[in-house]
Backbone atoms as SQL, in Angstrom:
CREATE TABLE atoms (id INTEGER PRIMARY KEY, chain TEXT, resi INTEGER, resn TEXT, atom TEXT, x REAL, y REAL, z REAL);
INSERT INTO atoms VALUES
  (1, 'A', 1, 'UNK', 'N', 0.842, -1.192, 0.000),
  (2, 'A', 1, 'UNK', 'CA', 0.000, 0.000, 0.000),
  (3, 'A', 1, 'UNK', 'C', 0.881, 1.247, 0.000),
  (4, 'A', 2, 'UNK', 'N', 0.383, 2.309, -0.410),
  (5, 'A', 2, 'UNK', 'CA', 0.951, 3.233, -1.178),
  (6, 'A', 2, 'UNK', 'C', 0.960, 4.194, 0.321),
  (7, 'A', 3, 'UNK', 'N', 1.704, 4.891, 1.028),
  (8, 'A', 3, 'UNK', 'CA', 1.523, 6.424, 1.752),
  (9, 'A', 3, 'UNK', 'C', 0.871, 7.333, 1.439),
  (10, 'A', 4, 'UNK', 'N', -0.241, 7.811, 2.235),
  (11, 'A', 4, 'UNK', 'CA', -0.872, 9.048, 2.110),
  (12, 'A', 4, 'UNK', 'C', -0.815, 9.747, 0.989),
  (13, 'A', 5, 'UNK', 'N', 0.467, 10.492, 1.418),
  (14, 'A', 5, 'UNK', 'CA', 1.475, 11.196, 0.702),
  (15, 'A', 5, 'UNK', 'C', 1.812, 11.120, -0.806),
  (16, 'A', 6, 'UNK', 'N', 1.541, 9.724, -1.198),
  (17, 'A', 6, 'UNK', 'CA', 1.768, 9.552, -2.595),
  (18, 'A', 6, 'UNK', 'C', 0.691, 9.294, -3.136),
  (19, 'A', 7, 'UNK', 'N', -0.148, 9.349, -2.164),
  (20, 'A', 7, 'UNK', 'CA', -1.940, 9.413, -3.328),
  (21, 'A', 7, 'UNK', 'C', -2.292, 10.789, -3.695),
  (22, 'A', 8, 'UNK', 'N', -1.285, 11.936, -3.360),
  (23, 'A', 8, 'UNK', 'CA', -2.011, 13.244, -3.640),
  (24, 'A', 8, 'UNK', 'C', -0.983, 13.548, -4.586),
  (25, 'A', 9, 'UNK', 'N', 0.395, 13.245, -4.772),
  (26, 'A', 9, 'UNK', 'CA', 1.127, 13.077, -5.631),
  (27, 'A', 9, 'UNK', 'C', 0.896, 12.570, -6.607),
  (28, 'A', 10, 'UNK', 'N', 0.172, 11.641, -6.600),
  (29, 'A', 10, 'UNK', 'CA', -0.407, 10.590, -8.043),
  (30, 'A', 10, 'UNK', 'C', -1.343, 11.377, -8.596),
  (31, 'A', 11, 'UNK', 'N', -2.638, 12.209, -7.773),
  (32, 'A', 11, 'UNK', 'CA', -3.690, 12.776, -8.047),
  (33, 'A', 11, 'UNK', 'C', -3.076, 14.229, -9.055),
  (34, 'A', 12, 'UNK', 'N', -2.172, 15.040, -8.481),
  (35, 'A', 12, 'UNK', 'CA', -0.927, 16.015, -9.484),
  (36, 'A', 12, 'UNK', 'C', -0.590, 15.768, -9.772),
  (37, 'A', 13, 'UNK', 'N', 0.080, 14.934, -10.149),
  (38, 'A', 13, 'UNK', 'CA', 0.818, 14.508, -11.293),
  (39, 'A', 13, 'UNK', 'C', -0.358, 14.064, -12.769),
  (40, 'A', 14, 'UNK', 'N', -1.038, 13.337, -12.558),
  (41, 'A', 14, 'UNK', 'CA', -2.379, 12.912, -13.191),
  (42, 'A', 14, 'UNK', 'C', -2.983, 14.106, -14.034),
  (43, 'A', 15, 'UNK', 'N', -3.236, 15.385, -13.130),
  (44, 'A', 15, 'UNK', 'CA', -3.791, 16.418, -13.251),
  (45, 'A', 15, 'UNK', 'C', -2.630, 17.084, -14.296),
  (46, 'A', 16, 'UNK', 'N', -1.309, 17.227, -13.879),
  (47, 'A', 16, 'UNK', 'CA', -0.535, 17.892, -14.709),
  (48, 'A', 16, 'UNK', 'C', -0.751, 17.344, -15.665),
  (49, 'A', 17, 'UNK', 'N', -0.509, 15.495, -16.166),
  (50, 'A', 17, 'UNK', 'CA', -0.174, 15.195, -17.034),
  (51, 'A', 17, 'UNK', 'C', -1.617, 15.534, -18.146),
  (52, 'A', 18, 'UNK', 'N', -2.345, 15.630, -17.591),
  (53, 'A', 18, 'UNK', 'CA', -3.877, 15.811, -18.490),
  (54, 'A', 18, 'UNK', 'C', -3.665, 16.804, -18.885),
  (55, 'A', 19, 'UNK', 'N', -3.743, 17.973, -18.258),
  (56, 'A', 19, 'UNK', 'CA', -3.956, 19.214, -19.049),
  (57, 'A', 19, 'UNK', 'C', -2.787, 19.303, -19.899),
  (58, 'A', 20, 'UNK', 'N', -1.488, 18.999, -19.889),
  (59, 'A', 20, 'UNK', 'CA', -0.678, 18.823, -20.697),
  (60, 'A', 20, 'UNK', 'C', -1.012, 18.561, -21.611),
  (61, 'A', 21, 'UNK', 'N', -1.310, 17.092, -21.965),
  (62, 'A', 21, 'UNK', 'CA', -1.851, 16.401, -22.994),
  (63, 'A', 21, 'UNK', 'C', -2.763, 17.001, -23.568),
  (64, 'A', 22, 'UNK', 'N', -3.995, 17.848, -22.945),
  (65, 'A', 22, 'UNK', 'CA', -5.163, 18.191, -23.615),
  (66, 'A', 22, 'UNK', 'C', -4.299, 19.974, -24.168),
  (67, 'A', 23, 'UNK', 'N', -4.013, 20.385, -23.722),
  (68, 'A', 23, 'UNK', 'CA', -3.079, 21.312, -24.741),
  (69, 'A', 23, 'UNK', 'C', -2.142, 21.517, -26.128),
  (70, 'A', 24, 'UNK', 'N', -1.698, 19.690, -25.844),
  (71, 'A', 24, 'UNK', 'CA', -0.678, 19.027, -27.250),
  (72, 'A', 24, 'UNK', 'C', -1.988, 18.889, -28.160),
  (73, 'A', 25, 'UNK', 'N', -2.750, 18.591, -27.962),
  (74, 'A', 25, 'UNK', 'CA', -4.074, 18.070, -28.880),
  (75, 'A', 25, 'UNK', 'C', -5.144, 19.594, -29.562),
  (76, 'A', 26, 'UNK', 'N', -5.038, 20.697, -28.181),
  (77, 'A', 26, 'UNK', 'CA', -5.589, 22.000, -28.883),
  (78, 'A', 26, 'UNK', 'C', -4.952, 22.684, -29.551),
  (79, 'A', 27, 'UNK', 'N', -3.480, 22.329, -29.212),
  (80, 'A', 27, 'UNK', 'CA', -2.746, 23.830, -29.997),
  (81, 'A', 27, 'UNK', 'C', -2.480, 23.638, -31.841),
  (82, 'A', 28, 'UNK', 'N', -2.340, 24.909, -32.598),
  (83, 'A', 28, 'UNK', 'CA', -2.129, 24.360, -33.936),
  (84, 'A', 28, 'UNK', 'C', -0.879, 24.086, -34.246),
  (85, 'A', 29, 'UNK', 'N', 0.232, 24.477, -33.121),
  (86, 'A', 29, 'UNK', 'CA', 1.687, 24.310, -33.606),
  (87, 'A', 29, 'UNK', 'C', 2.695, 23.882, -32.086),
  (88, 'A', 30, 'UNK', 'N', 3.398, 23.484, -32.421),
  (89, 'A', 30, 'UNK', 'CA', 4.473, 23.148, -31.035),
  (90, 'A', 30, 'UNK', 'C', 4.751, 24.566, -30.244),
  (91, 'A', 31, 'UNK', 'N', 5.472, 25.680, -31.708),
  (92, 'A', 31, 'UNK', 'CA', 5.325, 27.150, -30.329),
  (93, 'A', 31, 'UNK', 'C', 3.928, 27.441, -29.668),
  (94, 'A', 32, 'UNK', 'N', 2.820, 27.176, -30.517),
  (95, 'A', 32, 'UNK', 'CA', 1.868, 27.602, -29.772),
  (96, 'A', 32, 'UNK', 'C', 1.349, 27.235, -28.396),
  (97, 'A', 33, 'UNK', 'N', 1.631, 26.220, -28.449),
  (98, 'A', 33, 'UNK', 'CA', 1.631, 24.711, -27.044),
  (99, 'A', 33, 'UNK', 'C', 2.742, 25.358, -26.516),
  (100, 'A', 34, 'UNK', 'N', 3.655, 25.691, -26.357),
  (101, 'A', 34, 'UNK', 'CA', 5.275, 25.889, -25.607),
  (102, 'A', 34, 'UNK', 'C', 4.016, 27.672, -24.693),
  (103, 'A', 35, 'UNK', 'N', 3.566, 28.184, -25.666),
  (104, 'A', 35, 'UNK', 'CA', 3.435, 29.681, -25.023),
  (105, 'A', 35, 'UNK', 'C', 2.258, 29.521, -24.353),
  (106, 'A', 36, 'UNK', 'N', 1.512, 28.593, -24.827),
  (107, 'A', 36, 'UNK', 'CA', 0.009, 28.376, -23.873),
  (108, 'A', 36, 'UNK', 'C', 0.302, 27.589, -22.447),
  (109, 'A', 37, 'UNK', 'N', 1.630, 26.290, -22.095),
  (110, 'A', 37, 'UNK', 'CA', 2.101, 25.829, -21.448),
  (111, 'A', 37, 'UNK', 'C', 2.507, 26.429, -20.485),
  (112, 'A', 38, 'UNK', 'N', 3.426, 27.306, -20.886),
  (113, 'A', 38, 'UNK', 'CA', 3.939, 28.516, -19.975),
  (114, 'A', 38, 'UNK', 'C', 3.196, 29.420, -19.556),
  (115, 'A', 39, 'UNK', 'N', 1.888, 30.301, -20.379),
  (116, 'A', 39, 'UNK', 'CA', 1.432, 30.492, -19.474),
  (117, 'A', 39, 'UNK', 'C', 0.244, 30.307, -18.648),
  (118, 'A', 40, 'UNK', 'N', 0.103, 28.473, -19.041),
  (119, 'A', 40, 'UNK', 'CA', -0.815, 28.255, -17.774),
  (120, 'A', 40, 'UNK', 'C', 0.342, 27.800, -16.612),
  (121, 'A', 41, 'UNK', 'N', 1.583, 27.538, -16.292),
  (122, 'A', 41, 'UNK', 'CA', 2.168, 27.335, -15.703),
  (123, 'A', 41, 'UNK', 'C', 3.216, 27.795, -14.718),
  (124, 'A', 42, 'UNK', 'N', 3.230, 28.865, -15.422),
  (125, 'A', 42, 'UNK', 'CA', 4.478, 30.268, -14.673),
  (126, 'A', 42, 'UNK', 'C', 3.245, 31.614, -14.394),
  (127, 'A', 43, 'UNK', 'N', 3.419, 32.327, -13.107),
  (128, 'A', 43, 'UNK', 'CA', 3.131, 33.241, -12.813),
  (129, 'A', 43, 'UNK', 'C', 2.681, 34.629, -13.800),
  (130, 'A', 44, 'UNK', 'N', 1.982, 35.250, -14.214),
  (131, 'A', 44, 'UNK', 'CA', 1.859, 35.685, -14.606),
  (132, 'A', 44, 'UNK', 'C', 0.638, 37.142, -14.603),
  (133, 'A', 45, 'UNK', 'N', 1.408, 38.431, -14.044),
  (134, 'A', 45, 'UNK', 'CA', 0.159, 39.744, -13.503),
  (135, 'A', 45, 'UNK', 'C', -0.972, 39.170, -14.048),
  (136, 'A', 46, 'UNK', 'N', -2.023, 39.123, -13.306),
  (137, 'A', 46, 'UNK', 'CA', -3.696, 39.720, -13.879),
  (138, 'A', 46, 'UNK', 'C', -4.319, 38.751, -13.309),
  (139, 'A', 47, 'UNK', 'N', -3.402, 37.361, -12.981),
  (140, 'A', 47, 'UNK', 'CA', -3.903, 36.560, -12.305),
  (141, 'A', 47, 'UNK', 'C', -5.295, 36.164, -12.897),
  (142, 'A', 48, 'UNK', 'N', -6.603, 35.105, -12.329),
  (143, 'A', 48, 'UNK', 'CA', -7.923, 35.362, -12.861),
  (144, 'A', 48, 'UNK', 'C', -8.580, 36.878, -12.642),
  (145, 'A', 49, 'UNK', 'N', -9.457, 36.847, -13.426),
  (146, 'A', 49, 'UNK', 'CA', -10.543, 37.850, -13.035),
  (147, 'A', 49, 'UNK', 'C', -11.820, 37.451, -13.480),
  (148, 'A', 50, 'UNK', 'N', -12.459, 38.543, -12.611),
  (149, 'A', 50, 'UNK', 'CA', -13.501, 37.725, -12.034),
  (150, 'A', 50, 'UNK', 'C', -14.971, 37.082, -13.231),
  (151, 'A', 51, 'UNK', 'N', -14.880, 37.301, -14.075),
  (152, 'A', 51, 'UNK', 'CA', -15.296, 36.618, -14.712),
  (153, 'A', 51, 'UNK', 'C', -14.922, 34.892, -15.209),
  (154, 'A', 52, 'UNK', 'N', -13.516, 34.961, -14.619),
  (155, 'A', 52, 'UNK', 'CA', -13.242, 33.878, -15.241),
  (156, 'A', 52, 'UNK', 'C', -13.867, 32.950, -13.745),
  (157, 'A', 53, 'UNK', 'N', -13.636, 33.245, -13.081),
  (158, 'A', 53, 'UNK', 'CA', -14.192, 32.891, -11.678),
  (159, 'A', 53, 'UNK', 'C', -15.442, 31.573, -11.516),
  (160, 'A', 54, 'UNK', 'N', -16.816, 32.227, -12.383),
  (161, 'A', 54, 'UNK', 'CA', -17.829, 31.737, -12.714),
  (162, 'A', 54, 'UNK', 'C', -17.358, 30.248, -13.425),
  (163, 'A', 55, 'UNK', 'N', -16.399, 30.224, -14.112),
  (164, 'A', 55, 'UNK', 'CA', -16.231, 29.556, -15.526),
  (165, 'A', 55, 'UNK', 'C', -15.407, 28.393, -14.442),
  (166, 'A', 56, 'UNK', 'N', -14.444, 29.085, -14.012),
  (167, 'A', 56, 'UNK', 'CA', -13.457, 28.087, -13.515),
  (168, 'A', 56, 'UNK', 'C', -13.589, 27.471, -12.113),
  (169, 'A', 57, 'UNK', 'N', -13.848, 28.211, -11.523),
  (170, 'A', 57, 'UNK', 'CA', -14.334, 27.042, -10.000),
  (171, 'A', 57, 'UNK', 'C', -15.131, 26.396, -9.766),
  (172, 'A', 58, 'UNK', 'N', -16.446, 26.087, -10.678),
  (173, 'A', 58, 'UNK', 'CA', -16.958, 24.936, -10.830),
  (174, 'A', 58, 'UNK', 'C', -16.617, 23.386, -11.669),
  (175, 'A', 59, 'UNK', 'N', -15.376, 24.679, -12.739),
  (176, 'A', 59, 'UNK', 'CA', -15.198, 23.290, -13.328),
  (177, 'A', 59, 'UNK', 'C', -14.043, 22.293, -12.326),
  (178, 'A', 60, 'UNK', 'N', -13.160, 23.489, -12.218),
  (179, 'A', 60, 'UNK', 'CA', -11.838, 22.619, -11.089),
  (180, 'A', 60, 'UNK', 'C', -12.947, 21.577, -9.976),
  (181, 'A', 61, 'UNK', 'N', -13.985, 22.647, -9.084),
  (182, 'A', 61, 'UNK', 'CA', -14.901, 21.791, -8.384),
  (183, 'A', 61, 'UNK', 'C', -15.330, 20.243, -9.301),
  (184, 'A', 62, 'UNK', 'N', -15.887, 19.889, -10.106),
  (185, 'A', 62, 'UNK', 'CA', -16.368, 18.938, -10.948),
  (186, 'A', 62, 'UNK', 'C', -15.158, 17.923, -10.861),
  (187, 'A', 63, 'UNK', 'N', -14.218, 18.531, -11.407),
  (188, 'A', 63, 'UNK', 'CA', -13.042, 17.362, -11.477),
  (189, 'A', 63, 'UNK', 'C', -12.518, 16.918, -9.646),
  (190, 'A', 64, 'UNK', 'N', -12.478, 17.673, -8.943),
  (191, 'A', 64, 'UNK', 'CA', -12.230, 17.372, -7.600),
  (192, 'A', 64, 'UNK', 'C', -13.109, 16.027, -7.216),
  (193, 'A', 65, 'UNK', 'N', -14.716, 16.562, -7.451),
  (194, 'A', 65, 'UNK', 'CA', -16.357, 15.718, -6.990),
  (195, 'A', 65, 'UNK', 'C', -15.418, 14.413, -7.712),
  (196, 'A', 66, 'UNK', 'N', -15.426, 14.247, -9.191),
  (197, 'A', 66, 'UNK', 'CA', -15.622, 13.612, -9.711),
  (198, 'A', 66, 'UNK', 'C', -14.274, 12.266, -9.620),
  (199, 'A', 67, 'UNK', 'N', -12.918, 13.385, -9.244),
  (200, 'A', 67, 'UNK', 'CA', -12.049, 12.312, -8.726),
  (201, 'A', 67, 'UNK', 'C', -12.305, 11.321, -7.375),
  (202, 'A', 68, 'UNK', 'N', -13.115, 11.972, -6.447),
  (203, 'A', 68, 'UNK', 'CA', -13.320, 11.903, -5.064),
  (204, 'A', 68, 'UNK', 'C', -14.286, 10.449, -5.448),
  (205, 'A', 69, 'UNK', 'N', -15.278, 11.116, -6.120),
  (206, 'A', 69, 'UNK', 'CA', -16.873, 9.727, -5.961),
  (207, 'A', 69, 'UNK', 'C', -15.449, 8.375, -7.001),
  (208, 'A', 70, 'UNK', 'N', -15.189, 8.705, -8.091),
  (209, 'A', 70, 'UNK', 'CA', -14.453, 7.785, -8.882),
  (210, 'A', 70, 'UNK', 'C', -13.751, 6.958, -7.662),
  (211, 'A', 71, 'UNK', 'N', -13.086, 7.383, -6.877),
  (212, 'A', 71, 'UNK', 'CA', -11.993, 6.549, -6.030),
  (213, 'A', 71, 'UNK', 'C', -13.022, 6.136, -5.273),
  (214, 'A', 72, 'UNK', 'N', -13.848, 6.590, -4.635),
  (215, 'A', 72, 'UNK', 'CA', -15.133, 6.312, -3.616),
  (216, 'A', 72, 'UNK', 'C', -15.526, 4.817, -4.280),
  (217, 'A', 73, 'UNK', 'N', -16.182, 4.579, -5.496),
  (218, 'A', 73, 'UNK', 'CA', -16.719, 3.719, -6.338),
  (219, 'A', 73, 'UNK', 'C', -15.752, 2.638, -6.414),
  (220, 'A', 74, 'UNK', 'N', -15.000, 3.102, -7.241),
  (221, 'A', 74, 'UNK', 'CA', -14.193, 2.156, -8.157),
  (222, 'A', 74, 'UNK', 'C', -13.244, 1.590, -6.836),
  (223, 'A', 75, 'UNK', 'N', -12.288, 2.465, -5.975),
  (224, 'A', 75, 'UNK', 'CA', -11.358, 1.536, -5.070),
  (225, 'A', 75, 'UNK', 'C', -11.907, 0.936, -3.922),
  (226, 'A', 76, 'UNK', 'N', -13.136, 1.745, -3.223),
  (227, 'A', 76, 'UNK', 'CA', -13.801, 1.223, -1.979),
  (228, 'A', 76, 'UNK', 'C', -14.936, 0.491, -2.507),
  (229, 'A', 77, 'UNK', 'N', -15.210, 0.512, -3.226),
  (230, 'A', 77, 'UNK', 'CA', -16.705, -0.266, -3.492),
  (231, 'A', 77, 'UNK', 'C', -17.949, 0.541, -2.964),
  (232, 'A', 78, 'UNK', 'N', -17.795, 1.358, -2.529),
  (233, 'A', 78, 'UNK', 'CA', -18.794, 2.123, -2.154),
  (234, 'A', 78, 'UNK', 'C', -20.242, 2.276, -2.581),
  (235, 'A', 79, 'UNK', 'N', -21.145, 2.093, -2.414),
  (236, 'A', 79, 'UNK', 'CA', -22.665, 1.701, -3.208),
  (237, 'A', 79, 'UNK', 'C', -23.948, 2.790, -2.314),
  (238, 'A', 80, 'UNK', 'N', -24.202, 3.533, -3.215),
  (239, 'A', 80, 'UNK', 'CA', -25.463, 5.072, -3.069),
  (240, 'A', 80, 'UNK', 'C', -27.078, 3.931, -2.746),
  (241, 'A', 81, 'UNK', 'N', -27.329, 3.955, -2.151),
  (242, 'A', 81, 'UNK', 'CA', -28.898, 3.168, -2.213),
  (243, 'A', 81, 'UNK', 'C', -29.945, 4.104, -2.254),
  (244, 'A', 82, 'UNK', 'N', -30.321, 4.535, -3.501),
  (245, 'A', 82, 'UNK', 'CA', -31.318, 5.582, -3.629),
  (246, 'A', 82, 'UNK', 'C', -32.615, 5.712, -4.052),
  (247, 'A', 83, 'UNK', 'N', -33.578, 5.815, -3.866),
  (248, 'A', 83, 'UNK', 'CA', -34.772, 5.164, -4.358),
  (249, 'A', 83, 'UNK', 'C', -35.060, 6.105, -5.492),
  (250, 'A', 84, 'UNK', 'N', -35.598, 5.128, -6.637),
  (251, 'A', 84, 'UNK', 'CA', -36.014, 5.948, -7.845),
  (252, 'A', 84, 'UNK', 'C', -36.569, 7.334, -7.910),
  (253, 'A', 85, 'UNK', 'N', -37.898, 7.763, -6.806),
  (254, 'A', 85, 'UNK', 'CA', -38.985, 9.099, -7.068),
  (255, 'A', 85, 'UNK', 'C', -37.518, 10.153, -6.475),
  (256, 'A', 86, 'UNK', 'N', -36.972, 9.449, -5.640),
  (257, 'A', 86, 'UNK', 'CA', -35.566, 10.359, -4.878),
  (258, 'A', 86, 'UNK', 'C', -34.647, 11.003, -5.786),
  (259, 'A', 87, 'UNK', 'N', -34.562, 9.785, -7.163),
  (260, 'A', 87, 'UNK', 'CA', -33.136, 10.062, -7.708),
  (261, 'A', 87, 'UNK', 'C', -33.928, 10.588, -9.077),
  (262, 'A', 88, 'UNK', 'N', -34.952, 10.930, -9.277),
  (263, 'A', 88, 'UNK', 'CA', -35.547, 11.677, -10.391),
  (264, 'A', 88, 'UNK', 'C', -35.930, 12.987, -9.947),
  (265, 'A', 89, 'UNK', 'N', -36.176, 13.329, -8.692),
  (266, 'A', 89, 'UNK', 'CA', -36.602, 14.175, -8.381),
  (267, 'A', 89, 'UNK', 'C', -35.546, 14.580, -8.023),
  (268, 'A', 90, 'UNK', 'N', -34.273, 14.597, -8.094),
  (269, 'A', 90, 'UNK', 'CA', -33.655, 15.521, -7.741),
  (270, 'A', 90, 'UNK', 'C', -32.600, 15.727, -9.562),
  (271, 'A', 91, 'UNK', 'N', -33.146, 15.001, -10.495),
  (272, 'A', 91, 'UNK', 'CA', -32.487, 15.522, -11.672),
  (273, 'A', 91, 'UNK', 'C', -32.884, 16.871, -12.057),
  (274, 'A', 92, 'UNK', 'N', -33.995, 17.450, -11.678),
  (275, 'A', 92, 'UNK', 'CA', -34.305, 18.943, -12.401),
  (276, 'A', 92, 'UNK', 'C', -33.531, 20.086, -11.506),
  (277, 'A', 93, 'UNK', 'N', -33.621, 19.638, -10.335),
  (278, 'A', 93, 'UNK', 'CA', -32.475, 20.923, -9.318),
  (279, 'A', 93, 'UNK', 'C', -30.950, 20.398, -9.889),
  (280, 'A', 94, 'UNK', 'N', -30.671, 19.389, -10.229),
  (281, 'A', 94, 'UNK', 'CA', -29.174, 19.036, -10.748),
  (282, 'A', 94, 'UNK', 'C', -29.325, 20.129, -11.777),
  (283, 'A', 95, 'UNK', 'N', -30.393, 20.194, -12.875),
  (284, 'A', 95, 'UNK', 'CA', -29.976, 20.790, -14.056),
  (285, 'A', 95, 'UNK', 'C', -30.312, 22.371, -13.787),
  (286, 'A', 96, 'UNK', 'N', -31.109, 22.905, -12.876),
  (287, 'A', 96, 'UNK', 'CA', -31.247, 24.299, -12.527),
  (288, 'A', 96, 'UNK', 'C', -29.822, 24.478, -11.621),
  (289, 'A', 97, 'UNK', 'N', -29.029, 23.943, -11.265),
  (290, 'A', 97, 'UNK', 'CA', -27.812, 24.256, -10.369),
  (291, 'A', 97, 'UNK', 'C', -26.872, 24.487, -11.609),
  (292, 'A', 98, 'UNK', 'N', -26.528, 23.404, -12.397),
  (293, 'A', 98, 'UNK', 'CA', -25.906, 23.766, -13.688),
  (294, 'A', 98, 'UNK', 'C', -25.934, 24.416, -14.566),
  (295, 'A', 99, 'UNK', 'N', -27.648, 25.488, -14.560),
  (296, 'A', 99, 'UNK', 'CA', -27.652, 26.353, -15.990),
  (297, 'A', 99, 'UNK', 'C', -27.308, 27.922, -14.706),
  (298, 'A', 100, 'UNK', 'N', -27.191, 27.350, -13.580),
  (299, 'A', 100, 'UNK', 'CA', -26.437, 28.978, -12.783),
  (300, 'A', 100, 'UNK', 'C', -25.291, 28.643, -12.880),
  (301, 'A', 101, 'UNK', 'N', -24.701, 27.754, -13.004),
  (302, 'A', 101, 'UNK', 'CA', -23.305, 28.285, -13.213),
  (303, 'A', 101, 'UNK', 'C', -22.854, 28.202, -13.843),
  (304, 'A', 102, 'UNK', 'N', -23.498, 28.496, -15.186),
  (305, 'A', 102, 'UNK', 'CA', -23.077, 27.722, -16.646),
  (306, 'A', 102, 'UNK', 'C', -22.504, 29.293, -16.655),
  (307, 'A', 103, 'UNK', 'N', -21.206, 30.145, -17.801),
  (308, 'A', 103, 'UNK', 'CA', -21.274, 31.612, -17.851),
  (309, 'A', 103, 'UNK', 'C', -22.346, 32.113, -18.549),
  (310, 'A', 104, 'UNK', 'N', -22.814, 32.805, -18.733),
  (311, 'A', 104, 'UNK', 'CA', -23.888, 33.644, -19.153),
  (312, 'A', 104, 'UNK', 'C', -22.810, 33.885, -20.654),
  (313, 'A', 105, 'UNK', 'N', -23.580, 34.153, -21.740),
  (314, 'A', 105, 'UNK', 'CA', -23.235, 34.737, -23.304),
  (315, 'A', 105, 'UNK', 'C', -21.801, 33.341, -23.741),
  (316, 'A', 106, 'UNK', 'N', -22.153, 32.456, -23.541),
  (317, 'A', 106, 'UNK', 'CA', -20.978, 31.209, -23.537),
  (318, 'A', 106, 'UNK', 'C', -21.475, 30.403, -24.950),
  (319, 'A', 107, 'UNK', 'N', -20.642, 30.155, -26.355),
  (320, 'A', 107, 'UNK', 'CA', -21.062, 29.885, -27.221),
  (321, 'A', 107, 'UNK', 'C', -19.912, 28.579, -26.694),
  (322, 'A', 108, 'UNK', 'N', -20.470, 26.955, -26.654),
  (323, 'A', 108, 'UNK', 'CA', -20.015, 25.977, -26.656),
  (324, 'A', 108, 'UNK', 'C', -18.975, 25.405, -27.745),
  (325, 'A', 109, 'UNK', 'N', -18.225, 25.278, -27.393),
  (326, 'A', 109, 'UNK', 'CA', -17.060, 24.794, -28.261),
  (327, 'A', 109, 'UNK', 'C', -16.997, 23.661, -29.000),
  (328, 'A', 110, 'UNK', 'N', -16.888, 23.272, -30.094),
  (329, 'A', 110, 'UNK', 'CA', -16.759, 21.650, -30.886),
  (330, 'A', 110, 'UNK', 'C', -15.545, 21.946, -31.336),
  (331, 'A', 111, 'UNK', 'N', -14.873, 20.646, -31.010),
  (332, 'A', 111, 'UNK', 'CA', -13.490, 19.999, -31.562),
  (333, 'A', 111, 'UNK', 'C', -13.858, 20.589, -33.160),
  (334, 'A', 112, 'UNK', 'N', -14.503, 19.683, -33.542),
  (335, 'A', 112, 'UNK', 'CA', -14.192, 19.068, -34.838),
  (336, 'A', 112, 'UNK', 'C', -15.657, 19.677, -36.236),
  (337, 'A', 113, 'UNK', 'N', -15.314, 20.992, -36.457),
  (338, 'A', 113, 'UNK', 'CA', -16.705, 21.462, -37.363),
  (339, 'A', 113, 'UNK', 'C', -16.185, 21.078, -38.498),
  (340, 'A', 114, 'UNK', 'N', -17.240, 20.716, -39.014),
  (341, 'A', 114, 'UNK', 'CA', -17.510, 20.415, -40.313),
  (342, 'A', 114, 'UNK', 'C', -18.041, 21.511, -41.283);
């Protein structure tokens, strides 16, 4: 069994290596990836603002939830016992929680237009 210590290490490292990867795959050229790399990675004035705020701490939140329940599930076995009228009735507040924090004037992105 692994130390504490190296399950949050595994969890950053994981995290680095993703967004990495998902940057090699957006950018159109190697400099472009080298300058987008750097500066999601090195310090840089202006820091967020607050618009980006809306956009980004739910999503970082999502991936946190979503690493957390994943290890919950998949390594503990962990099992939700929820009764159907329970777990339908709470899909329409799921989707009114998500269109508030969706950004407002946000045109959705596709990989791949045709």
């Amino acid at each position: 069994a692994l130390r504490p210590y190296m399950n949050v290490f595994r969890v950053i490292f994981t995290l680095f290596l993703t967004v990495t990867v998902g940057t090699c795959f957006r950018a159109e050229s190697l400099t472009k990836e080298w300058i987008m790399i750097s500066k999601m990675f090195v310090f840089h004035d202006g820091g967020l603002r607050p618009f980006m705020l809306k956009t980004g701490i739910p999503a970082i939140l999502c991936v946190i939830i979503g690493h957390y329940l994943g290890y919950l599930i998949f390594e503990k076995q962990k099992q939700l016992k929820i009764s159907r009228f329970a777990e339908f009735t709470l899909y329409p507040f799921a989707i009114i929680l998500l269109l508030i924090l969706t950004p407002d004037k946000e045109i959705p992105f596709i990989y791949f237009q045709f």
